[in-house]
C-alpha positions in Angstrom: 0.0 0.0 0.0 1.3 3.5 -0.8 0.6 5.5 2.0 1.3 9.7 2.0 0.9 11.4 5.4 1.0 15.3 6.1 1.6 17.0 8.6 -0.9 20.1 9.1 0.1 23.6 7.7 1.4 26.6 9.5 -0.6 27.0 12.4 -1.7 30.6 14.0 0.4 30.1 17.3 3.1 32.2 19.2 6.2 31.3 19.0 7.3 28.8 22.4 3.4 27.8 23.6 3.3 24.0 24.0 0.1 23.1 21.7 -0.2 19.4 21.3 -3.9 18.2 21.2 -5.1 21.8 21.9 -7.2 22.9 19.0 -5.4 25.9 17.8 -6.4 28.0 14.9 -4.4 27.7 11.5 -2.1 30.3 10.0 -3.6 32.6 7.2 -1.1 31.2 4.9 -3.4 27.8 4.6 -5.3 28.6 1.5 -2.2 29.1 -0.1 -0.4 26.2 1.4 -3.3 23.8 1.0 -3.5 25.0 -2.7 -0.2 23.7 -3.4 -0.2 20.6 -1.4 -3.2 19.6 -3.2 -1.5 20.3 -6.8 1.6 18.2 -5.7 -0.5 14.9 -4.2 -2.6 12.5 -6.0 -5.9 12.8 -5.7 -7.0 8.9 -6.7 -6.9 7.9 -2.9 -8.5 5.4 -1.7 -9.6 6.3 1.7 -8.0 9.5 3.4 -7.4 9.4 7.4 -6.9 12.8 9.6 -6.5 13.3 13.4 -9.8 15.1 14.5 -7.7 18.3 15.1 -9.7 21.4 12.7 -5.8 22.3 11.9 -5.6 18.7 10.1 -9.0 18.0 9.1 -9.4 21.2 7.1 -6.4 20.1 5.5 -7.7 16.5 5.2 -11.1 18.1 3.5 -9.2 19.7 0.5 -8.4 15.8 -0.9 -11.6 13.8 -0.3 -15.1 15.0 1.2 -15.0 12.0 3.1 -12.4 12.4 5.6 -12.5 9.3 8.5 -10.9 10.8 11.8 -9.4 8.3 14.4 -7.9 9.5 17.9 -4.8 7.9 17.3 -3.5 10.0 15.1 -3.7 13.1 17.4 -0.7 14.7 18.8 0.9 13.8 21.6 -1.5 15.4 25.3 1.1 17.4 27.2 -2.0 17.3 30.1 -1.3 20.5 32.0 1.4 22.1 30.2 -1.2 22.5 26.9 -2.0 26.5 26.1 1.3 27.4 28.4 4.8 28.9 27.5 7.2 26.1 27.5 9.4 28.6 29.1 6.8 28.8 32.0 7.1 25.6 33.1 9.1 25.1 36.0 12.4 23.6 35.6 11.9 20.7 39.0 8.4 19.7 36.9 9.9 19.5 33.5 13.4 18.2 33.8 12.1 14.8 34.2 10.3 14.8 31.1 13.3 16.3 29.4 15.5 13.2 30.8 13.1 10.8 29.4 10.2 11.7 27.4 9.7 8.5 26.1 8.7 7.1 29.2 7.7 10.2 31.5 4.1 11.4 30.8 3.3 14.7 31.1 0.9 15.7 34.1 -2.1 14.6 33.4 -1.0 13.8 29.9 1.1 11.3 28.1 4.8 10.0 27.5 6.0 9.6 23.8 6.1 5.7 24.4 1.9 6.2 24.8 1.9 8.2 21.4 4.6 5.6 20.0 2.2 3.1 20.6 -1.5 4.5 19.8 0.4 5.5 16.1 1.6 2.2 15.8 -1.5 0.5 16.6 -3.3 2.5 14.0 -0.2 1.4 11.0 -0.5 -2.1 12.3 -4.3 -2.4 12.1 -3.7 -0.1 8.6 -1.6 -2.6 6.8 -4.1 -5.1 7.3 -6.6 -3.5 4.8 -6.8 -4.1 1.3 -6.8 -0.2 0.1 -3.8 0.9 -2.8 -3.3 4.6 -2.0 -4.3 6.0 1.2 -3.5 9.9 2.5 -2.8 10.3 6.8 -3.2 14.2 7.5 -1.9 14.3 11.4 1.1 16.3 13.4 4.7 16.5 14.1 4.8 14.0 17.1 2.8 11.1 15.4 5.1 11.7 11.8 8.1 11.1 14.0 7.0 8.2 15.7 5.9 6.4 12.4 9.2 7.4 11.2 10.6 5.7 14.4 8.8 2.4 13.7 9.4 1.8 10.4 12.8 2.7 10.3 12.8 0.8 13.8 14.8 4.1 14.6 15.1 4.2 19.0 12.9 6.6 20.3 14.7 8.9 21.9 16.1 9.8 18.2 13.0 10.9 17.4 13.0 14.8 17.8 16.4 14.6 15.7 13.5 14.0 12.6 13.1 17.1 11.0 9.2 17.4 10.3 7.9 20.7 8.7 4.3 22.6 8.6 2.6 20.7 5.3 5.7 18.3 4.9 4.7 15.3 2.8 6.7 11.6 3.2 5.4 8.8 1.3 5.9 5.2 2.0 4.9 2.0 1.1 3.5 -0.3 3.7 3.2 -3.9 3.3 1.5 -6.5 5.4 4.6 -7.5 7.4 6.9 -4.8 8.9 9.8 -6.1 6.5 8.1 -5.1 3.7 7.7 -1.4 4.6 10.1 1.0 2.9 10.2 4.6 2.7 9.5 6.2 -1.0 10.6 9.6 -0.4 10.4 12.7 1.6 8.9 15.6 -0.5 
């Protein structure tokens, strides 16, 4: 199967808030970066897939009316630290996470091991369908995890991944994990 996943364009944000699932509002630069995405992509998909975030289904809308949202494709829930200034958080309360976010969570939210996993689950149960050419429209966070299992890259690489507002990768997945490869990053 030929999968292409997105991640959302430019959102509407200043510069150091922590975001994650937080519905923030998208950039005004998104009918022009939608516009190109959607002349660069294919549009002969066979099913398209978008976190529920309005910054990635409005994206996901632009390919197929019939966009089919699943919560494992949402970005990673910082819990309390959502809406606030990284910088705000106190250095005793994030430190931990800093020394291990794959396995500390977040208060009240979620390590990147819980992301890591709720991404996988959703390739896993994905290569088991019968479909040619799908399109995943999700975030940063989920984009590097996928990258991290299918390049079965360790985890606590995974912020070295450079992933972009409206950056496309394309891979093919195949019904057993050795017969994913990557295509290209565009």
């Amino acid at each position: 199967m030929e999968v292409y996943i997105i991640r959302h364009t430019t959102v509407n944000v200043a510069q150091g808030i922590c975001y994650g699932q937080t519905d923030v509002p998208l950039a005004s630069s998104f009918v022009k970066e939608a516009k190109y995405l959607t002349k660069q992509l294919p549009h002969d998909f066979d099913k398209v897939f978008s976190s529920p975030s309005s910054r990635c289904a409005q994206l996901a809308r632009k390919f197929q009316g019939e966009v089919f949202f699943d919560d494992r494709l949402k970005e990673m829930h910082f819990g309390e630290w959502e809406s606030k200034l990284w910088s705000d958080i106190p250095t005793e309360i994030i430190q931990p996470w800093y020394d291990d976010f794959v396995n500390t969570s977040t208060p009240l939210g979620e390590s990147f091991l819980d992301l890591y996993n709720r991404s996988s689950s959703f390739i896993n149960e994905l290569r088991h369908k019968s479909y040619r050419k799908v399109l995943i429209v999700t975030h940063g966070g989920v984009i590097r995890s996928l990258w991290t299992y299918l390049l079965q890259y360790p985890l606590e690489n995974a912020f070295k991944i450079p992933v972009g507002f409206g950056e496309v990768f394309q891979f093919h997945l195949g019904t057993e994990a050795k017969d994913d490869y990557i295509i290209k990053k565009q």
